[in-house]
mmCIF file of the N, C-alpha and C atoms, coordinates in Angstrom:
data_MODEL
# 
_entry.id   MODEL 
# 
loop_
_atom_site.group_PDB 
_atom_site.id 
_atom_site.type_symbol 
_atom_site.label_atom_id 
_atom_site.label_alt_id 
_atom_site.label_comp_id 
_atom_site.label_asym_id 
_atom_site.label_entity_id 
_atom_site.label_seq_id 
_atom_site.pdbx_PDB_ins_code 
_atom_site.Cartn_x 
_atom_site.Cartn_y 
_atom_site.Cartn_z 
_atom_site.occupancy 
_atom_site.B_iso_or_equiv 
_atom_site.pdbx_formal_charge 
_atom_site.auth_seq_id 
_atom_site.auth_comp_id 
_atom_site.auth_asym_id 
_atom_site.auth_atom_id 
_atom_site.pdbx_PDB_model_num 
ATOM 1   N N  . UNK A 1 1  ? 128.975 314.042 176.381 1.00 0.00 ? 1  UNK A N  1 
ATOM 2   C CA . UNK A 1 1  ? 127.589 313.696 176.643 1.00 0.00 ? 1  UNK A CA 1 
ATOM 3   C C  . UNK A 1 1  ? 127.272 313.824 178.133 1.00 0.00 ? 1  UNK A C  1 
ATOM 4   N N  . UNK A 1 2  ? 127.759 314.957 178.985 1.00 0.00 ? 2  UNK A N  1 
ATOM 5   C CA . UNK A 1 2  ? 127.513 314.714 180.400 1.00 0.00 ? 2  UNK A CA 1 
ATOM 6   C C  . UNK A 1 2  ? 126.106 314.976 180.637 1.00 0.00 ? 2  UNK A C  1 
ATOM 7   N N  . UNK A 1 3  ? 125.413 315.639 179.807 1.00 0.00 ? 3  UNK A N  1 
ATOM 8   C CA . UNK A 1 3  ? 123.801 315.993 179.895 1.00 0.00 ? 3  UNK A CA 1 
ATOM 9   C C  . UNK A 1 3  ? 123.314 314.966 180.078 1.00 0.00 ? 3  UNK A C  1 
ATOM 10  N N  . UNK A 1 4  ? 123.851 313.476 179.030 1.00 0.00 ? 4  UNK A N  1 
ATOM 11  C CA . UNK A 1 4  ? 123.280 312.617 179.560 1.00 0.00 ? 4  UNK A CA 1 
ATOM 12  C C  . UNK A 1 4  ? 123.576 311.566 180.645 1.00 0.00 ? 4  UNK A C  1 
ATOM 13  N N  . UNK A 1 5  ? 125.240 311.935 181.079 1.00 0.00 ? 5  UNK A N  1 
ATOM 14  C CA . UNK A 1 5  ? 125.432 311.115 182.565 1.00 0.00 ? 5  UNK A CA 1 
ATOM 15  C C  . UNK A 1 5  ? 125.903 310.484 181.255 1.00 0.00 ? 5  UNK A C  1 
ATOM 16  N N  . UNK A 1 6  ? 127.097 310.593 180.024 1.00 0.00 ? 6  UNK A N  1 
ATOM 17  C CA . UNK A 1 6  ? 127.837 309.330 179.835 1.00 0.00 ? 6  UNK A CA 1 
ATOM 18  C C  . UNK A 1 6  ? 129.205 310.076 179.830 1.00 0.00 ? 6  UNK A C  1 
ATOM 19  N N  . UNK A 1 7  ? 130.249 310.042 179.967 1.00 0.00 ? 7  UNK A N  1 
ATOM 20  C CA . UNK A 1 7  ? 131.242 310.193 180.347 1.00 0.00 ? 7  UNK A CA 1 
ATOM 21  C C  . UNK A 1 7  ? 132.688 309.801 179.538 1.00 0.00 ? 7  UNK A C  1 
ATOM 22  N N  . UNK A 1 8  ? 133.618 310.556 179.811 1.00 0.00 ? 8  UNK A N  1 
ATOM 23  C CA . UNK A 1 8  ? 134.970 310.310 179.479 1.00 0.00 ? 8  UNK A CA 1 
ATOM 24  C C  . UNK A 1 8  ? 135.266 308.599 180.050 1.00 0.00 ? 8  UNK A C  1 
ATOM 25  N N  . UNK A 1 9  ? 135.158 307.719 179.561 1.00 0.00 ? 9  UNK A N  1 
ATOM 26  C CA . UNK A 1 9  ? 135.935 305.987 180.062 1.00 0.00 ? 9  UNK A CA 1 
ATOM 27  C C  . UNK A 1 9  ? 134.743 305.330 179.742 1.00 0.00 ? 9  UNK A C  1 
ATOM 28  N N  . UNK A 1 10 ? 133.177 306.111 179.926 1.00 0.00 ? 10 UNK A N  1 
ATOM 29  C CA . UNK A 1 10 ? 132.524 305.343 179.656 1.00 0.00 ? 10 UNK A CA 1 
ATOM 30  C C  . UNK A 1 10 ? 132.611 304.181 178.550 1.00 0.00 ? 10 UNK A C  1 
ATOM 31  N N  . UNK A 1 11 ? 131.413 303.065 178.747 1.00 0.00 ? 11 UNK A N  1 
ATOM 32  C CA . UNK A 1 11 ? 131.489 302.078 177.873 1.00 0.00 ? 11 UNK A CA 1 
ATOM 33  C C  . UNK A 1 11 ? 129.877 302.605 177.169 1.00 0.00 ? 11 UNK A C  1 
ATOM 34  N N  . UNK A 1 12 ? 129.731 302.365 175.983 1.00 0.00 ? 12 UNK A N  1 
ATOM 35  C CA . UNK A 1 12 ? 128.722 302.842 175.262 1.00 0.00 ? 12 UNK A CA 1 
ATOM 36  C C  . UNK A 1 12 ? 127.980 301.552 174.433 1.00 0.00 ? 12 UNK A C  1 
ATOM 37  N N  . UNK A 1 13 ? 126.864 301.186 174.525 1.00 0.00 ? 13 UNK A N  1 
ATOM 38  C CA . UNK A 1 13 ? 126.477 299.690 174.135 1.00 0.00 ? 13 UNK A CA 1 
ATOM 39  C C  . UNK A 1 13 ? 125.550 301.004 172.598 1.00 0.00 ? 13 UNK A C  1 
ATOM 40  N N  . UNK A 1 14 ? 126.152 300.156 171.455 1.00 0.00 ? 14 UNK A N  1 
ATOM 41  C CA . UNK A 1 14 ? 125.514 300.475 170.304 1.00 0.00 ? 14 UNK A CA 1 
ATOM 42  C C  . UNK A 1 14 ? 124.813 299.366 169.604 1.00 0.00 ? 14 UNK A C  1 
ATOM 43  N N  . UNK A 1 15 ? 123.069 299.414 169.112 1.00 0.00 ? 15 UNK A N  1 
ATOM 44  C CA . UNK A 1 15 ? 122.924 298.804 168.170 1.00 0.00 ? 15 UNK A CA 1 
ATOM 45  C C  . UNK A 1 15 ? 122.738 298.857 166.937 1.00 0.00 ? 15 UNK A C  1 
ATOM 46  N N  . UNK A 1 16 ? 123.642 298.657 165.935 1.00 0.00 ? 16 UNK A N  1 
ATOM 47  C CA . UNK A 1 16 ? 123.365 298.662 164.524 1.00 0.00 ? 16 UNK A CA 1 
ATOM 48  C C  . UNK A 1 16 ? 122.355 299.429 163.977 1.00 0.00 ? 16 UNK A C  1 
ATOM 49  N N  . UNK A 1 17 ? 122.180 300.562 163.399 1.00 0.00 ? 17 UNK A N  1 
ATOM 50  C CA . UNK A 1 17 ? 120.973 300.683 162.784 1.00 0.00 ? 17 UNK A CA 1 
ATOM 51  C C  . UNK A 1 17 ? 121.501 302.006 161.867 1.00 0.00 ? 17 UNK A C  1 
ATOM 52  N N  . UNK A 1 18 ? 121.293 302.286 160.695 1.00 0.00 ? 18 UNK A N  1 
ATOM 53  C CA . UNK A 1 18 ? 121.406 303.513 159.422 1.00 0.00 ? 18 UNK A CA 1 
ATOM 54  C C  . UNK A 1 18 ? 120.838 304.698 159.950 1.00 0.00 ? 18 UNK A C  1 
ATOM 55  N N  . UNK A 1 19 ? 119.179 304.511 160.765 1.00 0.00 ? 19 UNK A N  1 
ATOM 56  C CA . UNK A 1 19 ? 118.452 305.791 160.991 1.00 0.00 ? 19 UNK A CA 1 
ATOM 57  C C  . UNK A 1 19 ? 118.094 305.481 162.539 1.00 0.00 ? 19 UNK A C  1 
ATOM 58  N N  . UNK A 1 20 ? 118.211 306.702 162.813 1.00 0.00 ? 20 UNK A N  1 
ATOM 59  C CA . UNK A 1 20 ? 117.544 306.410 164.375 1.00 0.00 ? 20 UNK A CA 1 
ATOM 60  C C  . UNK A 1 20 ? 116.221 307.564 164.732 1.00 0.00 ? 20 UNK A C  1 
ATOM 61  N N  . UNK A 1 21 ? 115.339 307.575 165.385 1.00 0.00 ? 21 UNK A N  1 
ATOM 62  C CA . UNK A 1 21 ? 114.926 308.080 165.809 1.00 0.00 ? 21 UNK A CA 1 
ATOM 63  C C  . UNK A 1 21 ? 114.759 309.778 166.200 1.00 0.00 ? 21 UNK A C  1 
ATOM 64  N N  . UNK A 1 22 ? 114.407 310.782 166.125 1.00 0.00 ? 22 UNK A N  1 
ATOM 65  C CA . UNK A 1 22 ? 114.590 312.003 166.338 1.00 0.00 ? 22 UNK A CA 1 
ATOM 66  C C  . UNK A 1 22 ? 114.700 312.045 167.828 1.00 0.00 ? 22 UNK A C  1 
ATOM 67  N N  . UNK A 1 23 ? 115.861 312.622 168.113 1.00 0.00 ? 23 UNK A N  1 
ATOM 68  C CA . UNK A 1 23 ? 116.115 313.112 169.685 1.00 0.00 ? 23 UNK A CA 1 
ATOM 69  C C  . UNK A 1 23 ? 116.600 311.644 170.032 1.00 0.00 ? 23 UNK A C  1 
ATOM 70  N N  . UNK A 1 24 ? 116.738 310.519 169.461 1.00 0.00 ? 24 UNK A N  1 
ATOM 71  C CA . UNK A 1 24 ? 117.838 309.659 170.097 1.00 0.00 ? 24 UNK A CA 1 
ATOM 72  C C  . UNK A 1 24 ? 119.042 309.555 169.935 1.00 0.00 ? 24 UNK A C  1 
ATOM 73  N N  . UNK A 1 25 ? 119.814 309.140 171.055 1.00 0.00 ? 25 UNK A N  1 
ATOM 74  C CA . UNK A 1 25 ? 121.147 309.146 171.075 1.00 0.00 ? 25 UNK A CA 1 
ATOM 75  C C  . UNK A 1 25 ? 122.124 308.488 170.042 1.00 0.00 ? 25 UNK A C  1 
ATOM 76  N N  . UNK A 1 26 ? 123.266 308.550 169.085 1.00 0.00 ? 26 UNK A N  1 
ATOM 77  C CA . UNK A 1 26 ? 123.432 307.557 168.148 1.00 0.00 ? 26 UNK A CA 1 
ATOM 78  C C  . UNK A 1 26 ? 124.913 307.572 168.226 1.00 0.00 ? 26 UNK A C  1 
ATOM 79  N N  . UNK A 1 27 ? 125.561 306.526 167.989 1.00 0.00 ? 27 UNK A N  1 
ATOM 80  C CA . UNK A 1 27 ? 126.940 306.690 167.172 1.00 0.00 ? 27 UNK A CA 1 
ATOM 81  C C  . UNK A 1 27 ? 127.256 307.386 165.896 1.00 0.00 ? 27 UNK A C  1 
ATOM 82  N N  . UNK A 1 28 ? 127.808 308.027 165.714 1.00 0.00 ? 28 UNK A N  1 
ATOM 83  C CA . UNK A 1 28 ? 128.072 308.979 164.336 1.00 0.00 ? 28 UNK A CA 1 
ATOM 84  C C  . UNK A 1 28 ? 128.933 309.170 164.054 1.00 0.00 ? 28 UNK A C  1 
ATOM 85  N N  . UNK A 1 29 ? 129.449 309.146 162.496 1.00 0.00 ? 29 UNK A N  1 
ATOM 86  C CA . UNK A 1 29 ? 130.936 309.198 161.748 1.00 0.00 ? 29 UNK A CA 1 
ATOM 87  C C  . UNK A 1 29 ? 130.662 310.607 161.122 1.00 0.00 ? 29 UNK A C  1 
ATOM 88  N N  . UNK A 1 30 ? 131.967 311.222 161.250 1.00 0.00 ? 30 UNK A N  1 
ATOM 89  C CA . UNK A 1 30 ? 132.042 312.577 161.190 1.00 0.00 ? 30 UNK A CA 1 
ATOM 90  C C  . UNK A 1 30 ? 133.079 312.777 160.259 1.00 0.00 ? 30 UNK A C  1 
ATOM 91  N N  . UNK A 1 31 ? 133.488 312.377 158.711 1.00 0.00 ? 31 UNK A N  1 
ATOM 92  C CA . UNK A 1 31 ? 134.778 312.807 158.351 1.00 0.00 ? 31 UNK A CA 1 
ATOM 93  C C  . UNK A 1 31 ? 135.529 312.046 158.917 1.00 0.00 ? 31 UNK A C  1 
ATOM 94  N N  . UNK A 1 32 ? 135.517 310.255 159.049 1.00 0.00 ? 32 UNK A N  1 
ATOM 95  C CA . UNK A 1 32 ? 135.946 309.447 159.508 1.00 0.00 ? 32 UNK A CA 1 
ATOM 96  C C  . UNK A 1 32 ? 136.054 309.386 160.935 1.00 0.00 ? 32 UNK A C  1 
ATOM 97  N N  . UNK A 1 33 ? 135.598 310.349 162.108 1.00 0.00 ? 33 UNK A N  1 
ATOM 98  C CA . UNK A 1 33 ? 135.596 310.774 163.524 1.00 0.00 ? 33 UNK A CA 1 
ATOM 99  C C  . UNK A 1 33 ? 134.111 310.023 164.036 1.00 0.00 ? 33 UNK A C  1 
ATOM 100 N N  . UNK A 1 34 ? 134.848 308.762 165.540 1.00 0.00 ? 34 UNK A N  1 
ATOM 101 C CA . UNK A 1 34 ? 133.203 308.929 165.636 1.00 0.00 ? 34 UNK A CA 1 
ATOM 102 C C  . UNK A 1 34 ? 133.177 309.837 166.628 1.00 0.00 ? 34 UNK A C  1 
ATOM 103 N N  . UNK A 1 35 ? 132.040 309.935 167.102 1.00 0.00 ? 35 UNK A N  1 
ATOM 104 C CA . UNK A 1 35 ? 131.715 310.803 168.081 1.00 0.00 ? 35 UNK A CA 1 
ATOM 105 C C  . UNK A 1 35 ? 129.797 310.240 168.361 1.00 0.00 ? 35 UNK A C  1 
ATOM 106 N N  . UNK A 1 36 ? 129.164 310.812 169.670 1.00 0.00 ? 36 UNK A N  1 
ATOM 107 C CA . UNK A 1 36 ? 127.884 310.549 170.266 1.00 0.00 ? 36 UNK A CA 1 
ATOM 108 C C  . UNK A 1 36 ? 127.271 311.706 169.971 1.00 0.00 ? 36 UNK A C  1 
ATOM 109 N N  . UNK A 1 37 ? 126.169 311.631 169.574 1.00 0.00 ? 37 UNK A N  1 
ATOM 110 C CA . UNK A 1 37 ? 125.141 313.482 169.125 1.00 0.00 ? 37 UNK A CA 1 
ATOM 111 C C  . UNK A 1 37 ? 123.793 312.784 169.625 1.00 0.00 ? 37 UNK A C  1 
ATOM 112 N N  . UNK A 1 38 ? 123.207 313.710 169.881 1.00 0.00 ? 38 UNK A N  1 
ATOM 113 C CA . UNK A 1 38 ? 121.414 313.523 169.691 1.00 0.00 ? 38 UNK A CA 1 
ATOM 114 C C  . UNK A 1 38 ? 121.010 314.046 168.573 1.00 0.00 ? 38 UNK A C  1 
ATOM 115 N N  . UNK A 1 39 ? 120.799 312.902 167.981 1.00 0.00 ? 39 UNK A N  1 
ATOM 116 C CA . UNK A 1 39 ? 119.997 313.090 166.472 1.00 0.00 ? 39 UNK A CA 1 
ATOM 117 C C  . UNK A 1 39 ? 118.691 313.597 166.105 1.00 0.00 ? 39 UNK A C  1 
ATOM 118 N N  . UNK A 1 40 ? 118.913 314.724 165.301 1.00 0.00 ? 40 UNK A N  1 
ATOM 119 C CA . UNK A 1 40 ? 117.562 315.879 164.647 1.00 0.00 ? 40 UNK A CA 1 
ATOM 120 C C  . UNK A 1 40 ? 117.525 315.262 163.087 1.00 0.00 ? 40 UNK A C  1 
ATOM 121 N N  . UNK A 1 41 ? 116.529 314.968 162.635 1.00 0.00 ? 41 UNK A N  1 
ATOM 122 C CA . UNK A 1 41 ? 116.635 314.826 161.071 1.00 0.00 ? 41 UNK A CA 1 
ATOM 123 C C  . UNK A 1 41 ? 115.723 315.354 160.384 1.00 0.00 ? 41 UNK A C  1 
ATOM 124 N N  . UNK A 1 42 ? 115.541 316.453 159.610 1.00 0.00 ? 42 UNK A N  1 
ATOM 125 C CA . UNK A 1 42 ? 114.458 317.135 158.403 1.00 0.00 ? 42 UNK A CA 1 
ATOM 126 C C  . UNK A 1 42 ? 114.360 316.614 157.301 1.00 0.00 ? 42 UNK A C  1 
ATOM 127 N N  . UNK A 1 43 ? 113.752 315.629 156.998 1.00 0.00 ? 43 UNK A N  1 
ATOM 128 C CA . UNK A 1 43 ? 114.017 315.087 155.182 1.00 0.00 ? 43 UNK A CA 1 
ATOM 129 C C  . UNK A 1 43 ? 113.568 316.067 154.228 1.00 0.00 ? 43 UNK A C  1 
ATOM 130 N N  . UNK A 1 44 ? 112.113 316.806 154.574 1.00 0.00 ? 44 UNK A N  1 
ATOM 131 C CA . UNK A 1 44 ? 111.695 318.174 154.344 1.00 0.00 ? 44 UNK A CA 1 
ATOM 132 C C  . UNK A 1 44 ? 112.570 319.332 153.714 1.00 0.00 ? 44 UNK A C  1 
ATOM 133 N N  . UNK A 1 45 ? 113.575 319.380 154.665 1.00 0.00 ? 45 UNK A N  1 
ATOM 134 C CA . UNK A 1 45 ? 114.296 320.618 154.858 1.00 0.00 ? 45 UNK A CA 1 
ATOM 135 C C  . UNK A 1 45 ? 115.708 319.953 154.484 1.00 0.00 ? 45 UNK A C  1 
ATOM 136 N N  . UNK A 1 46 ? 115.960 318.703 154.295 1.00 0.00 ? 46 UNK A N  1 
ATOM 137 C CA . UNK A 1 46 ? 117.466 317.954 153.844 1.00 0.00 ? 46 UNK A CA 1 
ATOM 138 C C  . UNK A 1 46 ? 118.273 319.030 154.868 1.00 0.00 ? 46 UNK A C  1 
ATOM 139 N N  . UNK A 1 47 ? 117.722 318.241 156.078 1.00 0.00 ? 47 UNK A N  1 
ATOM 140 C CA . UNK A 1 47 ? 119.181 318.719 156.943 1.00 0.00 ? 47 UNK A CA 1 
ATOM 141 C C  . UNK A 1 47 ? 118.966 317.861 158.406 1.00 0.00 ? 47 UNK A C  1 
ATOM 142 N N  . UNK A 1 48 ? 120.191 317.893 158.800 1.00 0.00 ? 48 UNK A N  1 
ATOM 143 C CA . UNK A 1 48 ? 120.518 316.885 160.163 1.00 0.00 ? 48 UNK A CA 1 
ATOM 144 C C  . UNK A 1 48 ? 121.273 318.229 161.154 1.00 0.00 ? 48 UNK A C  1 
ATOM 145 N N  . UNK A 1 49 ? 120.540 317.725 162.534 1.00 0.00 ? 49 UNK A N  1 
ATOM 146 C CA . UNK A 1 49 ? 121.182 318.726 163.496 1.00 0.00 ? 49 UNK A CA 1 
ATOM 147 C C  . UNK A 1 49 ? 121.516 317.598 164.566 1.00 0.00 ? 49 UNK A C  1 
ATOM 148 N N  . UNK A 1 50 ? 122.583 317.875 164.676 1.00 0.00 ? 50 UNK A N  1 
ATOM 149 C CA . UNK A 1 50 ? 123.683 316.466 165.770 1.00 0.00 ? 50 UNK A CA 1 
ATOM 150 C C  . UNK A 1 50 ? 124.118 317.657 167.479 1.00 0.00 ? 50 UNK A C  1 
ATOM 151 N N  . UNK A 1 51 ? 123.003 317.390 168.367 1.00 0.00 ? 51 UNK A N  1 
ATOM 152 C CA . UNK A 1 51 ? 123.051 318.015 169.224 1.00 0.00 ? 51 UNK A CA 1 
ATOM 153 C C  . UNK A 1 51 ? 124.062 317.255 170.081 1.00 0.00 ? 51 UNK A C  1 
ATOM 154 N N  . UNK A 1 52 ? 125.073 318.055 170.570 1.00 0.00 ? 52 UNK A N  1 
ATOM 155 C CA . UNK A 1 52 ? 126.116 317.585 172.088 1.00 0.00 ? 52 UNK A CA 1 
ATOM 156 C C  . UNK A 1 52 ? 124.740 318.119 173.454 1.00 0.00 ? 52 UNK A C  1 
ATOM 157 N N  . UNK A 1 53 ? 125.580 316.863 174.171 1.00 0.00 ? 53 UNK A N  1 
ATOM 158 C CA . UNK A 1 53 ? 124.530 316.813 175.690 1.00 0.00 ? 53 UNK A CA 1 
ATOM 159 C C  . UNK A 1 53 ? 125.863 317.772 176.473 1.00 0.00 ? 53 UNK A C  1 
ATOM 160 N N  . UNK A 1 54 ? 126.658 318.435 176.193 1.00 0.00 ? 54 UNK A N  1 
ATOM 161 C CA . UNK A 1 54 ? 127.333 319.065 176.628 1.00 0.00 ? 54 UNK A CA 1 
ATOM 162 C C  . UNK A 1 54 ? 127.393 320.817 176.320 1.00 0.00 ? 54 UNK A C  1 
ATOM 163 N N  . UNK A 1 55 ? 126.611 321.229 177.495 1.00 0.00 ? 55 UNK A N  1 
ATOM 164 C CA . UNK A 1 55 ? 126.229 322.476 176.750 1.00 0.00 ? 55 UNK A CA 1 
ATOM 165 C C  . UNK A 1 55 ? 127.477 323.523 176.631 1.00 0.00 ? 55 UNK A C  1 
ATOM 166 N N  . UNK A 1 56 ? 128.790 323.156 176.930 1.00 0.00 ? 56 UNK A N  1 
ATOM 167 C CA . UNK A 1 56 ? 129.861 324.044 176.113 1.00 0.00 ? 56 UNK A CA 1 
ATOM 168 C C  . UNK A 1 56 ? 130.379 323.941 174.681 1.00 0.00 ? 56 UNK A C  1 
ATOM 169 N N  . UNK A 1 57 ? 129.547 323.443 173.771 1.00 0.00 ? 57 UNK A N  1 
ATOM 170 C CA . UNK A 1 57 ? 129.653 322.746 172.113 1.00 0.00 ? 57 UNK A CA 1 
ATOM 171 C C  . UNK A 1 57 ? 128.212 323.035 171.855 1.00 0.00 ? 57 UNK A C  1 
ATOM 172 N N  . UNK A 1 58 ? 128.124 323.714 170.768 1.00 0.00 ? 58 UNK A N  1 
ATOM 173 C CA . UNK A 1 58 ? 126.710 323.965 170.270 1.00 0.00 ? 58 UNK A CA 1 
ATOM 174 C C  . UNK A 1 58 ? 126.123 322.778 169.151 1.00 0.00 ? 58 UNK A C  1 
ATOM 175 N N  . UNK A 1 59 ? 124.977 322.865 168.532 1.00 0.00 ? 59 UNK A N  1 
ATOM 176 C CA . UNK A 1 59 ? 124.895 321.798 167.549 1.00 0.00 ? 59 UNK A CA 1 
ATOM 177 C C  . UNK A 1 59 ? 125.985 322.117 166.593 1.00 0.00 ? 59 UNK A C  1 
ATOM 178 N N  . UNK A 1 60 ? 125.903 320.811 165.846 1.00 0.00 ? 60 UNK A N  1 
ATOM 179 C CA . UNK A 1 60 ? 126.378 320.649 164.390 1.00 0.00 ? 60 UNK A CA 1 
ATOM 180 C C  . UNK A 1 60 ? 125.261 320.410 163.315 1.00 0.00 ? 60 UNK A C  1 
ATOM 181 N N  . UNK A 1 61 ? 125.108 321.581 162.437 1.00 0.00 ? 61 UNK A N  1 
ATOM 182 C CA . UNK A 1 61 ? 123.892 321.517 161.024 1.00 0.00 ? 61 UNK A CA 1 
ATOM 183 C C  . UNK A 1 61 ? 124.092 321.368 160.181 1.00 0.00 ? 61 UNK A C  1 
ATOM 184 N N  . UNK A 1 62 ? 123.775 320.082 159.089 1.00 0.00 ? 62 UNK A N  1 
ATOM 185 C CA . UNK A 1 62 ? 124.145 319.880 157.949 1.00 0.00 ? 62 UNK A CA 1 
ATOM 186 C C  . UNK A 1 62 ? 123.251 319.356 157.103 1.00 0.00 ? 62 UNK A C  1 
ATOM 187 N N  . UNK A 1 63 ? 122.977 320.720 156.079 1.00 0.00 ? 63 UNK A N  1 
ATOM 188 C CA . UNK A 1 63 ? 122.310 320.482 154.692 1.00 0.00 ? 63 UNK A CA 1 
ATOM 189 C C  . UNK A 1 63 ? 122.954 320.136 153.693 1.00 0.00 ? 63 UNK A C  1 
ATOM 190 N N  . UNK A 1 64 ? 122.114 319.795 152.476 1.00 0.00 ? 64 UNK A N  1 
ATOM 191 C CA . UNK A 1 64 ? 122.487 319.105 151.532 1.00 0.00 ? 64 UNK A CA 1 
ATOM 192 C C  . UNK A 1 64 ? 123.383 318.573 151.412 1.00 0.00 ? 64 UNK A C  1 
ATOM 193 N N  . UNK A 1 65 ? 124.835 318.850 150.019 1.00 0.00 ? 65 UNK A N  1 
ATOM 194 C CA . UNK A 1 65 ? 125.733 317.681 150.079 1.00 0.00 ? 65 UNK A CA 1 
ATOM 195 C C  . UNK A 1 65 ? 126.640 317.446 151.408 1.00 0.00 ? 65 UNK A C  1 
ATOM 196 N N  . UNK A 1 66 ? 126.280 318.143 152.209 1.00 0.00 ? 66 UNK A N  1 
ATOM 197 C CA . UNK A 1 66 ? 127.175 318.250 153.851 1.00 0.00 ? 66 UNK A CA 1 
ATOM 198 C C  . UNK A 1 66 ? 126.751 316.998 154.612 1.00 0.00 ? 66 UNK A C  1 
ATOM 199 N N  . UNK A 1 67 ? 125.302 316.570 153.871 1.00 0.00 ? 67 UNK A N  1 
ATOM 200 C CA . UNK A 1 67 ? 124.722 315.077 154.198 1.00 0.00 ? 67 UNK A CA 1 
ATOM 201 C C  . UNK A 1 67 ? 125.434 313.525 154.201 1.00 0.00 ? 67 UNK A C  1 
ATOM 202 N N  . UNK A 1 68 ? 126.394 313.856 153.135 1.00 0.00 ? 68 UNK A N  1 
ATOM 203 C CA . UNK A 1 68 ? 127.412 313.124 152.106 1.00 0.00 ? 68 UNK A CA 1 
ATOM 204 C C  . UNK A 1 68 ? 128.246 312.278 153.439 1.00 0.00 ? 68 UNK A C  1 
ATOM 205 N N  . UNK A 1 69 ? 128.704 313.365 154.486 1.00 0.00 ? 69 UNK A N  1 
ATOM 206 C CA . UNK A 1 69 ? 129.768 313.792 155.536 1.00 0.00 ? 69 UNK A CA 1 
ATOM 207 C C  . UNK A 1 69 ? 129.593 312.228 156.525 1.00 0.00 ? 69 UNK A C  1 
ATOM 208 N N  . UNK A 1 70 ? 127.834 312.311 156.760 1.00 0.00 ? 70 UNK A N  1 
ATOM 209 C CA . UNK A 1 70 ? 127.719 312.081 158.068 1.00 0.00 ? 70 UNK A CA 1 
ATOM 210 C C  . UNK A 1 70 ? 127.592 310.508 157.928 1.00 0.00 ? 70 UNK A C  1 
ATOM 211 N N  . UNK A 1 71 ? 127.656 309.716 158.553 1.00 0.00 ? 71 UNK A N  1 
ATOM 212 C CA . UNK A 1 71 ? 127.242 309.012 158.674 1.00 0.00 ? 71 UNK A CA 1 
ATOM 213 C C  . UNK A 1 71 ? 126.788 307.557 160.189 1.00 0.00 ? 71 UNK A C  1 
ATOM 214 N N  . UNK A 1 72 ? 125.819 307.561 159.810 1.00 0.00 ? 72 UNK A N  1 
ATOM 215 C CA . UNK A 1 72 ? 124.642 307.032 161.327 1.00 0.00 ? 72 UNK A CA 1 
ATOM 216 C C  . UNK A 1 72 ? 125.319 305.627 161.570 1.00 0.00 ? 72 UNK A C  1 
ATOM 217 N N  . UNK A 1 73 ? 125.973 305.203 162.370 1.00 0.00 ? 73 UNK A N  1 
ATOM 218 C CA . UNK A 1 73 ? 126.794 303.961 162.566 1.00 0.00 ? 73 UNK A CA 1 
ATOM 219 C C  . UNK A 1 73 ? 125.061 303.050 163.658 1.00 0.00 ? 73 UNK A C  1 
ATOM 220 N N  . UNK A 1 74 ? 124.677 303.691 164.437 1.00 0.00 ? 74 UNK A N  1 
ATOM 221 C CA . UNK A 1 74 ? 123.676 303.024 165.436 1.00 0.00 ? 74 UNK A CA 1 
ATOM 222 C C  . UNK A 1 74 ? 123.198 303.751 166.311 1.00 0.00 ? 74 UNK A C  1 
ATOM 223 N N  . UNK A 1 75 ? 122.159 303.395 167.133 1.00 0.00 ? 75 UNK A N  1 
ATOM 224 C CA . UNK A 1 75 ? 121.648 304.010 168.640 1.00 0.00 ? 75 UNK A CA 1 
ATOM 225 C C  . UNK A 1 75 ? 122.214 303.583 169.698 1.00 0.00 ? 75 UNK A C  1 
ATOM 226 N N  . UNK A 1 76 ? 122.425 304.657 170.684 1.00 0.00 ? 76 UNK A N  1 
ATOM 227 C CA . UNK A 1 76 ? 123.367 303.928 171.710 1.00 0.00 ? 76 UNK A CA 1 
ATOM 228 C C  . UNK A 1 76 ? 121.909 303.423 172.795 1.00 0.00 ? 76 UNK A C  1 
ATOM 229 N N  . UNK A 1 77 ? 122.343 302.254 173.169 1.00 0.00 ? 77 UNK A N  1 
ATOM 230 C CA . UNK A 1 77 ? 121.147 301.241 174.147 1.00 0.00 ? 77 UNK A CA 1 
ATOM 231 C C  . UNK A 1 77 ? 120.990 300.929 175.483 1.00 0.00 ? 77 UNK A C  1 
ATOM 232 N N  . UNK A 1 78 ? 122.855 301.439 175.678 1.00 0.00 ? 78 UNK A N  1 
ATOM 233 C CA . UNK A 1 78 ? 123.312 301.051 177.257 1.00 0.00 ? 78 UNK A CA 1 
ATOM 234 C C  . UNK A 1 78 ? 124.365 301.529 177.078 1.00 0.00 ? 78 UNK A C  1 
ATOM 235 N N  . UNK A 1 79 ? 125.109 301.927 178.766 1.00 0.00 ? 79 UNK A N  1 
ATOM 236 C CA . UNK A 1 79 ? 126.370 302.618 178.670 1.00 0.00 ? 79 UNK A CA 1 
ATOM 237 C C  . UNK A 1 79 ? 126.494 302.061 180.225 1.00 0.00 ? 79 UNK A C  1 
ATOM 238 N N  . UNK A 1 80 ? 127.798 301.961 180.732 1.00 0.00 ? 80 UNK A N  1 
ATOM 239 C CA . UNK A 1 80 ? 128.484 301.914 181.724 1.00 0.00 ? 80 UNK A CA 1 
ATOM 240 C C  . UNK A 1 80 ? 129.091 302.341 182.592 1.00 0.00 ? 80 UNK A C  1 
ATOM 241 N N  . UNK A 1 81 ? 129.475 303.001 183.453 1.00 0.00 ? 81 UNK A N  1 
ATOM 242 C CA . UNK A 1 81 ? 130.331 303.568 184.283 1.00 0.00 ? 81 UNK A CA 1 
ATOM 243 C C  . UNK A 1 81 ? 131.233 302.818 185.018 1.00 0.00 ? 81 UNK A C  1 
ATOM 244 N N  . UNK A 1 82 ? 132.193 303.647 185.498 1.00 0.00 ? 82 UNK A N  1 
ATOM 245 C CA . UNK A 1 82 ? 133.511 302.762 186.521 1.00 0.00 ? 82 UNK A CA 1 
ATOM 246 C C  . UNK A 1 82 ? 132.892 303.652 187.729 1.00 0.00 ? 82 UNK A C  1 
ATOM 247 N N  . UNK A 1 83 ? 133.050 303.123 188.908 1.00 0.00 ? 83 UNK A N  1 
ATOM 248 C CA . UNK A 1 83 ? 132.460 302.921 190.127 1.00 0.00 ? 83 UNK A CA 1 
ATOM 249 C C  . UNK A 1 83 ? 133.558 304.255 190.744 1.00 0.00 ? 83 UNK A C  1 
# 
């Protein structure tokens, strides 16, 4: 996530939530992996695009049962750095 200034040690403040916002930042389970994305969601189009703030990783797109996969743990609210 260096696009957004959060970092390898960082501390990441998450709050609880199933859905977040389009283009906000979230915690996300990946095939039991978490990992940080900026969240795209089409209900329209049944598909989720999990953008990295790191532009050497492209998105991740997932339609239909690929939906099954993901799952939205929270929005991240605050994060930390070491000095």
């Amino acid at each position: 996530m260096i696009g957004a200034r959060i970092y390898d040690g960082d501390i990441v403040f998450i709050r609880e939530m199933p859905i977040v916002e389009n283009g906000e930042i979230a915690a996300v389970i990946i095939d039991d992996e978490a990992t940080l994305k900026r969240v795209y969601y089409y209900p329209s189009q049944g598909k989720l695009v999990l953008t990295p703030e790191n532009p050497a990783y492209e998105p991740l797109v997932y339609v239909g049962d690929e939906l099954n996969q993901i799952r939205i743990l929270g929005k991240a609210v605050y994060f930390m750095s070491a000095l």
